[in-house]
Backbone bond lengths (Angstrom), bond angles and torsions (degrees), N, CA, C in turn:
res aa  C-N    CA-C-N  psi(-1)  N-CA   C-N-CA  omega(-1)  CA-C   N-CA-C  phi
1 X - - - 1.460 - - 1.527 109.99 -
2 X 1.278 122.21 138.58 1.386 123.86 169.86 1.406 116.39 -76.16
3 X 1.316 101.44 111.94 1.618 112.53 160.03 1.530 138.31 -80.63
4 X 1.068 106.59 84.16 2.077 121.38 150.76 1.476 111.88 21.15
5 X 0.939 115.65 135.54 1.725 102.87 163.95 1.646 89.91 -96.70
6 X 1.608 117.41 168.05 1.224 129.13 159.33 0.953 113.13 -15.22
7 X 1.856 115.84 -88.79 1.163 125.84 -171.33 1.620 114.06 -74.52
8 X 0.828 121.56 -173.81 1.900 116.88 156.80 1.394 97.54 -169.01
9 X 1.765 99.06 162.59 1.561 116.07 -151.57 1.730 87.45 -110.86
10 X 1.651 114.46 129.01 0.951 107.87 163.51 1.732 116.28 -21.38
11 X 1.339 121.67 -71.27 2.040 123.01 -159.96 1.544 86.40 -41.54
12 X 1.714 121.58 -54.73 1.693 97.14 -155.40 1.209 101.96 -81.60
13 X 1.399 139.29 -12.11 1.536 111.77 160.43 1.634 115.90 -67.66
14 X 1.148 130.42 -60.26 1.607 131.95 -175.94 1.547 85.04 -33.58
15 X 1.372 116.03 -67.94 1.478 117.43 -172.58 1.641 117.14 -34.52
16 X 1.389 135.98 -65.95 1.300 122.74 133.25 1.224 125.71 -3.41
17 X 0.721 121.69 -79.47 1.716 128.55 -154.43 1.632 92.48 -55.83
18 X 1.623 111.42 -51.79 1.023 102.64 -131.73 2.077 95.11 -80.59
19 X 1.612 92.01 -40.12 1.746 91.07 163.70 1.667 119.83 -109.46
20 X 1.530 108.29 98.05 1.637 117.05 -175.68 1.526 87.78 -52.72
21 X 1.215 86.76 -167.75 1.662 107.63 179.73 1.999 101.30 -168.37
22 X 1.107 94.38 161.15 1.819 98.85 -146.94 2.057 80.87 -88.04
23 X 1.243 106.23 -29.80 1.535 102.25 -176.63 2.004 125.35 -70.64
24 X 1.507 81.61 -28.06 2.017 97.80 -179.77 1.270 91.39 -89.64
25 X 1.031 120.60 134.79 1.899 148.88 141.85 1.343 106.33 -92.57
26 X 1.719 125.75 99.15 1.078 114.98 -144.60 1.942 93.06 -127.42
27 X 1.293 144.02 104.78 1.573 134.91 -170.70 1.775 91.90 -114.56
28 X 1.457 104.32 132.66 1.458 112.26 -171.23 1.800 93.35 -117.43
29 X 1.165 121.31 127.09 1.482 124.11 158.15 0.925 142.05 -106.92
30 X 1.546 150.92 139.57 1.428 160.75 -119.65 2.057 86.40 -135.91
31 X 1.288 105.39 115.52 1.415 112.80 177.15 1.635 113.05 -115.20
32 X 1.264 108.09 -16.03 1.621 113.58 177.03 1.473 112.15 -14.63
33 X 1.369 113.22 149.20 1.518 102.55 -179.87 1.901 91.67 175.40
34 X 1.384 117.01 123.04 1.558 110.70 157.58 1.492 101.84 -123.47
35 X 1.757 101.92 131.79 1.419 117.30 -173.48 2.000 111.51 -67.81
36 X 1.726 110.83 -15.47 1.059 79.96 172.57 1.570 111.10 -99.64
37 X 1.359 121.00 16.23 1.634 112.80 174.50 1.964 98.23 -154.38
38 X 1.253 103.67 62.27 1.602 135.20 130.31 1.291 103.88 29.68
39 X 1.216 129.81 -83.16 1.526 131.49 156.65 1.686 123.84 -64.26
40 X 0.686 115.03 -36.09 1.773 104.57 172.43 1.665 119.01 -14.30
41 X 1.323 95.00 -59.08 1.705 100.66 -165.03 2.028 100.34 -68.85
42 X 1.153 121.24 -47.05 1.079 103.35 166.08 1.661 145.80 -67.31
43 X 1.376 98.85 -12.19 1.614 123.97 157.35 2.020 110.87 -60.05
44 X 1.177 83.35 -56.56 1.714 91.65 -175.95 1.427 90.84 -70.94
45 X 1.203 149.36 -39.57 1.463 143.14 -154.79 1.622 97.00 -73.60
46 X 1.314 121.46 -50.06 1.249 131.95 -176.72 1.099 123.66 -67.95
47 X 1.892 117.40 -20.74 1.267 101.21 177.50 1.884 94.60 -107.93
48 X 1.120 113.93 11.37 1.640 97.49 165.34 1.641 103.05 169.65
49 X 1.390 119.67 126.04 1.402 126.32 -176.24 1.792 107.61 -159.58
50 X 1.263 113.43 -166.20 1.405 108.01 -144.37 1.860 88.49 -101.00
51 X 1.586 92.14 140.17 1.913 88.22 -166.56 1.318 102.24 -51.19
52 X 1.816 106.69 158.35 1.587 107.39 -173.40 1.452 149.75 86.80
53 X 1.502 66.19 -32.64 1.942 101.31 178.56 1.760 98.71 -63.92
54 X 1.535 111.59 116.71 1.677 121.39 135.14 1.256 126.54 -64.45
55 X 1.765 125.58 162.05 1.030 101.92 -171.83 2.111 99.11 -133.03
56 X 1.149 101.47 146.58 1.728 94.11 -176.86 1.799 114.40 -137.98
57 X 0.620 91.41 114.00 1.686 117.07 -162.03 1.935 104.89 -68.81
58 X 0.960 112.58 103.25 1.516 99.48 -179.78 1.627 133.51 -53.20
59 X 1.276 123.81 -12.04 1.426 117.99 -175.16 1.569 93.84 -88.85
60 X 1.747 99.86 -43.27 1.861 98.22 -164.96 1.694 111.64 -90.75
61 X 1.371 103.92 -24.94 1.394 96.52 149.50 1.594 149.52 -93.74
62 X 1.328 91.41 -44.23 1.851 84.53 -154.76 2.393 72.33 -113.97
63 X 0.958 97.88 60.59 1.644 87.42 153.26 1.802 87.06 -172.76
64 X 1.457 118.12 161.67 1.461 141.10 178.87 1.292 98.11 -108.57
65 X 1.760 100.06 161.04 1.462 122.91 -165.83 1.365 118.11 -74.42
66 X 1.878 120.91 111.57 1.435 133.02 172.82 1.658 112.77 -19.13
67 X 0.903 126.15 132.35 1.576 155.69 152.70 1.516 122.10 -112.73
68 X 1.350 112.66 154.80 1.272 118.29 144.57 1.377 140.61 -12.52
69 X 1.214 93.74 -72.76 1.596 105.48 161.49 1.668 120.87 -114.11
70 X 1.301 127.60 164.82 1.537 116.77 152.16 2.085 83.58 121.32
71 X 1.206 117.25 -19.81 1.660 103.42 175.14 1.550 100.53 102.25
72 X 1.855 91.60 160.41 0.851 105.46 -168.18 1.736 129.52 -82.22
73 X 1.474 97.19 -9.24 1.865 122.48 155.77 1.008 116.90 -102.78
74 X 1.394 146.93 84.82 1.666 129.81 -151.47 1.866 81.55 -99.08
75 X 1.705 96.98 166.07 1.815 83.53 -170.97 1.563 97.85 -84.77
76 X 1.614 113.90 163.87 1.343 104.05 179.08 1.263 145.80 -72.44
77 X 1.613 174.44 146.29 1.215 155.22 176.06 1.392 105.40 -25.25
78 X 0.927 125.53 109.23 1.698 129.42 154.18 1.464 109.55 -17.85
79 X 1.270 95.33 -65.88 1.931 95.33 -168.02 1.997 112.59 -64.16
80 X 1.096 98.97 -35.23 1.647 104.38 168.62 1.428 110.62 -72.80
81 X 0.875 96.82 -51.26 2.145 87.51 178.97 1.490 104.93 -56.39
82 X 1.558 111.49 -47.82 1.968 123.69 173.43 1.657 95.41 -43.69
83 X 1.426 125.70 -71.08 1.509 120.52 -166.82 1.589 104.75 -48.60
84 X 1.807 130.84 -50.45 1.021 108.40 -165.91 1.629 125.77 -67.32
85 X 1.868 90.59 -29.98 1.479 84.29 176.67 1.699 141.00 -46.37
86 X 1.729 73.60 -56.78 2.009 92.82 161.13 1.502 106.81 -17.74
87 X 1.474 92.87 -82.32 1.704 115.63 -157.80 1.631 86.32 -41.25
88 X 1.116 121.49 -51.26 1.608 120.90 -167.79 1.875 118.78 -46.50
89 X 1.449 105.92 -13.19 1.610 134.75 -150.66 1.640 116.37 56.83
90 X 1.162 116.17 30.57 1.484 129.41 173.30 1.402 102.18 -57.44
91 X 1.159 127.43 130.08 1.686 142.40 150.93 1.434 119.73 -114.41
92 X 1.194 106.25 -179.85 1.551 125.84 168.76 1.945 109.38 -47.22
93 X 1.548 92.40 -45.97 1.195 104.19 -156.28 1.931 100.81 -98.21
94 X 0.859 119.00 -0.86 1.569 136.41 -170.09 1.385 84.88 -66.02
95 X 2.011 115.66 146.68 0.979 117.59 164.63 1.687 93.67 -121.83
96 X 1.675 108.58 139.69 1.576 103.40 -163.34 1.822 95.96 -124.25
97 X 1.196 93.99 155.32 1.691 108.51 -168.61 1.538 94.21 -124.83
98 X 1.926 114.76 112.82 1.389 70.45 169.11 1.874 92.56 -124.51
99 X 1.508 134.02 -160.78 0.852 143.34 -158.70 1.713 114.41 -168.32
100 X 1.478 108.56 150.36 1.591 113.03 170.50 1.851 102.60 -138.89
101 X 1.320 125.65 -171.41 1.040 100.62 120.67 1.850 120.34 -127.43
102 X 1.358 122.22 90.98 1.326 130.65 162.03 1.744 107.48 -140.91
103 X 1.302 108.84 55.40 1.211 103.07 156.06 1.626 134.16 50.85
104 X 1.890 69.65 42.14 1.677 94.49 -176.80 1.621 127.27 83.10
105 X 1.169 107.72 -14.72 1.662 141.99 171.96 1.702 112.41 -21.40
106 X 1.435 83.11 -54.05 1.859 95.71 -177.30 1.466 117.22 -126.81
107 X 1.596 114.24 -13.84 1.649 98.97 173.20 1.436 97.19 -87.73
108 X 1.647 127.78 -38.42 1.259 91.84 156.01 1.471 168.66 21.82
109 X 0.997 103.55 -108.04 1.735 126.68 124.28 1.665 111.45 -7.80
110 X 1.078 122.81 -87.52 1.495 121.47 -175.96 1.380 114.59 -60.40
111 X 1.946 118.22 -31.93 1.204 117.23 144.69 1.481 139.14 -27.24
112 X 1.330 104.17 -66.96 1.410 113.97 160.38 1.955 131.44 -58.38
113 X 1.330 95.79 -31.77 1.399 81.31 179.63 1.752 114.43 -96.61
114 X 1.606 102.68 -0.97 1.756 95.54 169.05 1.623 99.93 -92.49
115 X 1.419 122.40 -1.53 1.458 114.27 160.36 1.919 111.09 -93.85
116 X 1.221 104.93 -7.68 1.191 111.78 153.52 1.720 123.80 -70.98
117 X 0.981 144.51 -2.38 1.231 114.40 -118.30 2.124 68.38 -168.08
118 X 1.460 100.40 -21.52 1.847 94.19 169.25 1.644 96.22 108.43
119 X 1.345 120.20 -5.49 1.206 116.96 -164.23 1.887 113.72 -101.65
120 X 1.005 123.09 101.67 1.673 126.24 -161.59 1.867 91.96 -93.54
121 X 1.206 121.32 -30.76 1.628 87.04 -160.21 1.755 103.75 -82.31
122 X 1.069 102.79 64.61 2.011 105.71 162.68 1.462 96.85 -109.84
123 X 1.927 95.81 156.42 1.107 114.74 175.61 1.594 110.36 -150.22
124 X 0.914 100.78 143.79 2.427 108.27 -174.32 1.507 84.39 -87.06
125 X 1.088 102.64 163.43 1.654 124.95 -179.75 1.544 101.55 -115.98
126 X 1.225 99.60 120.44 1.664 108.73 -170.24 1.971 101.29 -68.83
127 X 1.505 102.19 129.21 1.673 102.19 -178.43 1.176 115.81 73.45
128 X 1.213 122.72 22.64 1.483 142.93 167.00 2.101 100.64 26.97
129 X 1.154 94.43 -171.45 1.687 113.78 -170.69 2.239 103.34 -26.22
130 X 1.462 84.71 -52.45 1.448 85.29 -162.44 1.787 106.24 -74.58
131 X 1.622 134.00 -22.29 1.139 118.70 168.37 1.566 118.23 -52.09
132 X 1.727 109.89 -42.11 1.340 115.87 175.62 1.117 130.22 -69.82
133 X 1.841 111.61 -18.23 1.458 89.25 -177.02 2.023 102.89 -105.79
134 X 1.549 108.14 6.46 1.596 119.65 173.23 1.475 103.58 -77.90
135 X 1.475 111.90 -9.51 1.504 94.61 -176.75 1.236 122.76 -113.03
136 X 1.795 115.82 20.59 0.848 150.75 127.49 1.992 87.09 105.95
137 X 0.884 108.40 78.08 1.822 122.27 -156.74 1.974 72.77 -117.97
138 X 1.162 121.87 165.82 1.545 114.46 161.27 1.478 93.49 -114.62
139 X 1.832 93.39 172.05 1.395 112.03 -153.57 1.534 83.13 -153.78
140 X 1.645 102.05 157.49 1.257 123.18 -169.94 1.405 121.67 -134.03
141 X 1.415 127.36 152.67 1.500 112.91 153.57 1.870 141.14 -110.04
142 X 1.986 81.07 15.64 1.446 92.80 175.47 1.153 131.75 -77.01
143 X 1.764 133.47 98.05 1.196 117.90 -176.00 1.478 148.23 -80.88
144 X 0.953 112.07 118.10 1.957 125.85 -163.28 1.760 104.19 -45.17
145 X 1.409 81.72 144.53 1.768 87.06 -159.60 1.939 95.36 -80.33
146 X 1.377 95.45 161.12 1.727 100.05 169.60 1.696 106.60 -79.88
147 X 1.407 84.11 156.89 1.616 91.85 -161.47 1.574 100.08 -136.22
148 X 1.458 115.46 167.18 1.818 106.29 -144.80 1.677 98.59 -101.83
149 X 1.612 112.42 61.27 1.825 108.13 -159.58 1.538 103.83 -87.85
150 X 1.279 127.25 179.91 1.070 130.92 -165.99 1.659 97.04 -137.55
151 X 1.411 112.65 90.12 1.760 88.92 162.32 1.325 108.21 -123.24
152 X 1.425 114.27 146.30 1.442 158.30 -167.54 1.596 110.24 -78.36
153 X 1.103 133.84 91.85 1.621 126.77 168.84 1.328 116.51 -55.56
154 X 1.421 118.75 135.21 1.343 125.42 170.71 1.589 112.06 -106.56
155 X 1.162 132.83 50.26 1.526 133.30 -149.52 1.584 101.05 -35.91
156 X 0.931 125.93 146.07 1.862 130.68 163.31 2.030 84.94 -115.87
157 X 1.006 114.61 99.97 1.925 104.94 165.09 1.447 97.64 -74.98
158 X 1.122 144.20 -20.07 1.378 130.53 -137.62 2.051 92.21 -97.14
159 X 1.208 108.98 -19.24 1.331 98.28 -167.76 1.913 110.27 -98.52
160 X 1.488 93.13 31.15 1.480 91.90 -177.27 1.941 98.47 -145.99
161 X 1.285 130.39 172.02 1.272 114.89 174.72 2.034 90.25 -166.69
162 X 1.549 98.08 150.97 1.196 95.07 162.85 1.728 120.95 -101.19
163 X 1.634 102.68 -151.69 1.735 99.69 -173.75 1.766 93.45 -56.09
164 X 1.514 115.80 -88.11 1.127 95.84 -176.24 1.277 156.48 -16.13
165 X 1.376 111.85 -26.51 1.495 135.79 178.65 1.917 87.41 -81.17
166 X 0.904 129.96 -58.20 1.641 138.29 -169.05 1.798 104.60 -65.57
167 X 1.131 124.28 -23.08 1.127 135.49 -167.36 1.515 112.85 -79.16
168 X 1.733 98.21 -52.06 1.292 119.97 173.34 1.679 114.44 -74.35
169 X 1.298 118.21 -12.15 1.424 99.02 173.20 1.908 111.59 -108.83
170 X 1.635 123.54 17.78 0.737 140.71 -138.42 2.226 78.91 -77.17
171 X 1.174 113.66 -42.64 1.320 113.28 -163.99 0.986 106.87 -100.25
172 X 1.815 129.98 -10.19 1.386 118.64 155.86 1.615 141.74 -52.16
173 X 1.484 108.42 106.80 1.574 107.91 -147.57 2.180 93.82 -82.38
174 X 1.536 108.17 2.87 1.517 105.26 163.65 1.692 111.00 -112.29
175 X 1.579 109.52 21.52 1.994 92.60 149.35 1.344 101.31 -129.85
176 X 1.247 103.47 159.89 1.741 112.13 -163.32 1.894 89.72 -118.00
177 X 1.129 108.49 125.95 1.912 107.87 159.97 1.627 107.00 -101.67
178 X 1.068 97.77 133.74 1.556 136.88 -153.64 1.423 108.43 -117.75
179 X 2.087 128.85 76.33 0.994 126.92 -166.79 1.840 97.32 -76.38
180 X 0.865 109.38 123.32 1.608 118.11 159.41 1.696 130.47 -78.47
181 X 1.231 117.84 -4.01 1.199 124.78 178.38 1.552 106.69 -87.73
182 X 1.489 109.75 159.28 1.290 124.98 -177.05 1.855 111.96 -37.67
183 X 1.035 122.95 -177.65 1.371 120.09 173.82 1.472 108.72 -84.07
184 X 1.555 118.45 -44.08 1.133 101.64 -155.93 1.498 93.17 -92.98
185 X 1.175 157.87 32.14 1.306 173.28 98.31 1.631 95.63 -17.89
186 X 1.630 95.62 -94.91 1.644 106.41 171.28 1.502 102.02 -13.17
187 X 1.092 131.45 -69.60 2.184 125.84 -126.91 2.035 73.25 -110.25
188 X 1.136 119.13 -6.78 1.842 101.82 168.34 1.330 110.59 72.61
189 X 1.281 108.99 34.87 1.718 113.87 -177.99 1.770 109.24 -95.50
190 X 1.928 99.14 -29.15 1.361 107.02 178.93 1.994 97.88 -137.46
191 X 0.731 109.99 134.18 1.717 140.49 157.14 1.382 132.58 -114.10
192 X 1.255 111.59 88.42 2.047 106.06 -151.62 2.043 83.49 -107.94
193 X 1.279 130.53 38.87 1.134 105.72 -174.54 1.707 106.25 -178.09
194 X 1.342 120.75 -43.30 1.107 134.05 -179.78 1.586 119.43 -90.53
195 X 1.231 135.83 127.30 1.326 125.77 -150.71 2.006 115.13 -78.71
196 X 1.475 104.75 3.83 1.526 94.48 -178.75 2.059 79.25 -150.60
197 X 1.069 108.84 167.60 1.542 122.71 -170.99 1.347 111.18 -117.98
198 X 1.322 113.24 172.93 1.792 107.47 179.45 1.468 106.65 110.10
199 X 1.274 119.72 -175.04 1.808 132.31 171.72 1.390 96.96 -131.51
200 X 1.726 89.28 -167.95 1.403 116.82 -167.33 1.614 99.05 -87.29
201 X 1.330 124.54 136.57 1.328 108.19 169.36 1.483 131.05 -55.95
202 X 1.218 138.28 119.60 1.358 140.54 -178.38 1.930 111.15 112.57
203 X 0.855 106.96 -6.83 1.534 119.17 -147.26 1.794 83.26 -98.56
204 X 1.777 107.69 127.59 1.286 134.85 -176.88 1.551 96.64 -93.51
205 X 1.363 131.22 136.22 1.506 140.77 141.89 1.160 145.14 -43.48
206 X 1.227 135.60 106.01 1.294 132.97 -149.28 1.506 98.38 -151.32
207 X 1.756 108.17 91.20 1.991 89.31 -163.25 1.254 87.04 -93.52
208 X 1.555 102.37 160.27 1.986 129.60 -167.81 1.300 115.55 -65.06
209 X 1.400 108.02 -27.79 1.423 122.59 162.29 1.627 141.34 -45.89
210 X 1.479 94.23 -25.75 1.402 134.51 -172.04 1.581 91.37 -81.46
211 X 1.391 132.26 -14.38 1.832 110.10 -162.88 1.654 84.40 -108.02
212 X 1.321 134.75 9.93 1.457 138.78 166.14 0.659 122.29 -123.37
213 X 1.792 139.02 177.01 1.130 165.42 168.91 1.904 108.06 -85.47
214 X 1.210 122.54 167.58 1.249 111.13 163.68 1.462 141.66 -65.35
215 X 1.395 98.48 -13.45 2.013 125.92 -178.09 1.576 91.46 -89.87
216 X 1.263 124.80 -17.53 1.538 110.63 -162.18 1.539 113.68 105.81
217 X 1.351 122.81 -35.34 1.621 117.33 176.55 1.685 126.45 -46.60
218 X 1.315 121.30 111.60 1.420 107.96 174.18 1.499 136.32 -34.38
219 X 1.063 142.07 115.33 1.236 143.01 179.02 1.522 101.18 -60.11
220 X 1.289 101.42 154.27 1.591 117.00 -160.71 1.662 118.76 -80.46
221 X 1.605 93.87 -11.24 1.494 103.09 -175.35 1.443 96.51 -144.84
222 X 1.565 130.10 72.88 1.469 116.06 -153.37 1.630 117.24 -83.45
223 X 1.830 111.59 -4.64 0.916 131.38 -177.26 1.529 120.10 -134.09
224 X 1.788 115.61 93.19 1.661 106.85 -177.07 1.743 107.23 -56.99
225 X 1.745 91.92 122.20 1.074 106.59 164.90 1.304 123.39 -62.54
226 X 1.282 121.58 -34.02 1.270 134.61 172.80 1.511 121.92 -50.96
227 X 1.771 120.48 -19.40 1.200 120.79 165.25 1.359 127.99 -54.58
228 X 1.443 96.51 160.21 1.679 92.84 176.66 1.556 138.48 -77.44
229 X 1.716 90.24 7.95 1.688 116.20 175.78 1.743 101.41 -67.38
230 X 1.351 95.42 -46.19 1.798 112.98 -170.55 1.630 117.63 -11.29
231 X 1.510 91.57 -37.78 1.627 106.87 -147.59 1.710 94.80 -108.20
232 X 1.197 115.88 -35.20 1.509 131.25 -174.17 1.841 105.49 -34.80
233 X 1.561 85.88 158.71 1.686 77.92 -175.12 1.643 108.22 -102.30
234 X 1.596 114.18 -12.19 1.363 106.29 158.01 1.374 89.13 -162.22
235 X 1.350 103.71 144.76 2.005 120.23 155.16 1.265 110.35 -98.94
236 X 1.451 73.77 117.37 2.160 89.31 161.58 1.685 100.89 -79.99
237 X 1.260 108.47 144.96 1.611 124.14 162.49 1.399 122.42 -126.26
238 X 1.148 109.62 99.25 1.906 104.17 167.39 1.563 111.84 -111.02
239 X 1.296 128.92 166.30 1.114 151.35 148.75 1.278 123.16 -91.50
240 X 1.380 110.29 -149.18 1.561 120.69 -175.73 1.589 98.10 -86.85
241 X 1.652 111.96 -23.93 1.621 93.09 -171.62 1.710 100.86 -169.40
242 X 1.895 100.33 4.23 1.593 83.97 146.81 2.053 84.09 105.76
243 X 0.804 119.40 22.50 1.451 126.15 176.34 1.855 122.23 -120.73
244 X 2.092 93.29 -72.77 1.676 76.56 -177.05 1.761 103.60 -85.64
245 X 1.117 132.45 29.60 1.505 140.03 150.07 1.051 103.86 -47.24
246 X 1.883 123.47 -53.52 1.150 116.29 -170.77 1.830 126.12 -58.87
247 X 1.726 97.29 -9.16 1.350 100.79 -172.16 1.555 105.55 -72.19
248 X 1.185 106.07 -42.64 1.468 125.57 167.37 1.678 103.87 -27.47
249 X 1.622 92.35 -66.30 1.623 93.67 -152.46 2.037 102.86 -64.89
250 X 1.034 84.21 -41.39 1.983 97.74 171.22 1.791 102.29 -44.65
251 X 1.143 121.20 -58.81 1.304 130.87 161.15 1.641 120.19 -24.54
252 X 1.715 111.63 -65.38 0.985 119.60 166.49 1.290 129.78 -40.58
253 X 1.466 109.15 -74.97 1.715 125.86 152.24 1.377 116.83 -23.68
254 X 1.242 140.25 -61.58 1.479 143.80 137.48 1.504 121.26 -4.35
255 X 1.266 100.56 -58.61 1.795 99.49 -179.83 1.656 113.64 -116.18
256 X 1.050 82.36 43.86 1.974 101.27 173.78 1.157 103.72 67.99
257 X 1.024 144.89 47.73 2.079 134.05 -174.00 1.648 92.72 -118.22
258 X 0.888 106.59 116.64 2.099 104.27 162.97 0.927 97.14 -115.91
259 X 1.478 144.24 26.20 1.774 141.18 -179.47 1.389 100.77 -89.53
260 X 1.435 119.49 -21.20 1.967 112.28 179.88 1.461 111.50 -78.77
261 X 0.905 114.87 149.80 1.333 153.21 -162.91 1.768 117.34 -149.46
262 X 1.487 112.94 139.39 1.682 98.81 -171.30 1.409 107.55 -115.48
263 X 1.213 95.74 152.11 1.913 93.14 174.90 1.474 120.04 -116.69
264 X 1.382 98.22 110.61 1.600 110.83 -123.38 2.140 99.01 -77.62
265 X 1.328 92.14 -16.06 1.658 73.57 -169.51 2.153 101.29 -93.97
266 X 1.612 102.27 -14.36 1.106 92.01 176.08 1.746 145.80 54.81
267 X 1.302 120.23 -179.16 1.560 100.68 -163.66 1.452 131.86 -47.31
268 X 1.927 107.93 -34.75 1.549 94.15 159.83 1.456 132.58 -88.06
269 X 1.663 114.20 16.95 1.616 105.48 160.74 1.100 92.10 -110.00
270 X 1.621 156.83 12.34 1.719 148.70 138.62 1.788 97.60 -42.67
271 X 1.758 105.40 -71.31 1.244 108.47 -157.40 1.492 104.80 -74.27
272 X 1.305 122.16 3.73 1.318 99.87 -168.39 1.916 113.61 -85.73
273 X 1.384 109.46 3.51 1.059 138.07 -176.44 1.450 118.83 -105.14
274 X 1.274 120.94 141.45 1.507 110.77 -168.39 1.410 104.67 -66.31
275 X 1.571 125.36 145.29 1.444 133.48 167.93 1.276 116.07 -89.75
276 X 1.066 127.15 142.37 1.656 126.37 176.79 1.574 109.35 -90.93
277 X 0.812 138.21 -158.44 2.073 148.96 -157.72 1.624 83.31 -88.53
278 X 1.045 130.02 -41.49 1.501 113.97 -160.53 1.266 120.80 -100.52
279 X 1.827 101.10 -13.79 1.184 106.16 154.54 1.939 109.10 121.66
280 X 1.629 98.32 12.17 1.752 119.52 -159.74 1.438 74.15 -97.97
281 X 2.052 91.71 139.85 1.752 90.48 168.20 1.513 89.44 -92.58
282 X 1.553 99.29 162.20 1.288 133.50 -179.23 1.991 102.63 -91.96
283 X 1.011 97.46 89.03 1.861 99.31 172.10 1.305 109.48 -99.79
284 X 1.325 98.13 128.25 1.505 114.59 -179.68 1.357 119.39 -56.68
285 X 1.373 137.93 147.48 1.339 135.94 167.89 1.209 108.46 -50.25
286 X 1.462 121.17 -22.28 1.828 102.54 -156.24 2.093 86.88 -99.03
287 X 1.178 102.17 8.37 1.475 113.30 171.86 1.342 134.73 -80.28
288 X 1.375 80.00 -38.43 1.363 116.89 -176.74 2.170 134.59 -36.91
């Protein structure tokens, strides 16, 4: 079977599409999504996206139901994300394409959790929706029917951790936490979303923005190796809620790092917990 690189260039997907091959089982997905208008990306998906293309919506798909604690993307039930894939005809052997257009923002995300989930042959589409459809590739609004697939979870737990898991490596001077949010997020000057501002104590800046260009194209080196993460024995990455982290972690993967790992409920399940003077949430024993 032909294997994907990470990224892929709009030409070799059209190229795909345009000559299958009896050996690739190939399911491409439509991830579009803007957090301040929820439906948008599936509006635009419907009236035109890349032939073939399914489409999966991040609140109703690839994230689980808000709580108290755990953030504002909690990851989804395994077995429900497993049913949609199926329906998607996803297998073991499926090679999956997926795409947004925010600069990796939200296929990302689905990136990470079919590498969650045991599944490696995904790939982001370099320049998301709009490189492919500027390069005059055609695009459609017919949507591909569900189909009766069977995919199998391979859980990896180890590449995800919650607060506790973050708590306990707070004094480990070999894992590095890796804030992915904007800077002025990071240093707590602006909070447009989360109910208290600031980071994790210890935790270096690294905004998600940084693993692209302004069109969306990956930058060629999206992660200085030369940092002092380089050497680390694992990076934690959170965001605001455990999503464009994943751009981060895609980033990583990019410049050879498999040491990241995400912490999945992130800055609003940190803050959703009382902070002490230094800025450590206080989790309850019965939390525990």
């Amino acid at each position: 079977m032909t294997d994907f690189p990470l990224v892929v260039s709009p030409a070799a997907l059209a190229a795909w599409i345009d000559y299958p091959s009896d050996d690739l089982s190939l399911v491409i997905v439509d991830c579009r999504f803007s957090l301040a208008e929820p439906h948008l990306g599936e509006r635009q998906y419907l009236d035109s996206h890349i032939p073939g293309a399914h489409y999966l919506h991040l609140d109703r798909d690839l994230s689980g139901s808000v709580r108290t604690h755990g953030g504002r993307h909690p990851l989804p039930p395994v077995a429900e994300l497993a049913k949609t894939l199926g329906k998607m005809g996803i297998t073991s052997k499926t090679q999956v394409v997926v795409y947004d257009d925010s600069r990796f923002a939200f296929a990302a995300r689905l990136w990470w959790l079919l590498r969650y989930l045991g599944h490696d042959r995904v790939s982001v589409l370099d320049g998301g929706f709009r490189a492919y459809q500027g390069a005059g590739y055609p695009v459609t609004s017919l949507v591909p029917p569900r189909q009766a697939g069977c995919f199998e979870p391979q859980v990896r737990p180890q590449i995800v951790i919650d607060i506790q898991g973050v708590l306990a490596r707070l004094e480990d001077p070999e894992v590095v936490l890796m804030d992915a949010r904007e800077a002025e997020r990071y240093r707590g000057e602006r909070e447009p979303i989360d109910p208290v501002a600031g980071h994790i104590p210890g935790a270096v800046n690294v905004c998600w923005q940084q693993m692209t260009d302004d069109q969306g194209w990956m930058q060629p080196n999206p992660i200085d190796l030369g940092a002092s993460w380089a050497d680390a024995r694992e990076i934690v990455v959170y965001c605001g809620s455990g999503v464009t982290a994943c751009v981060n972690l895609l980033g990583l993967a990019a410049s050879g790092l498999q040491t990241g790992v995400l912490y999945g409920g992130s800055w609003s399940d940190w803050c959703s917990y009382p902070l002490d003077a230094q800025g450590i949430a206080q989790v309850p024993s019965e939390h525990a």
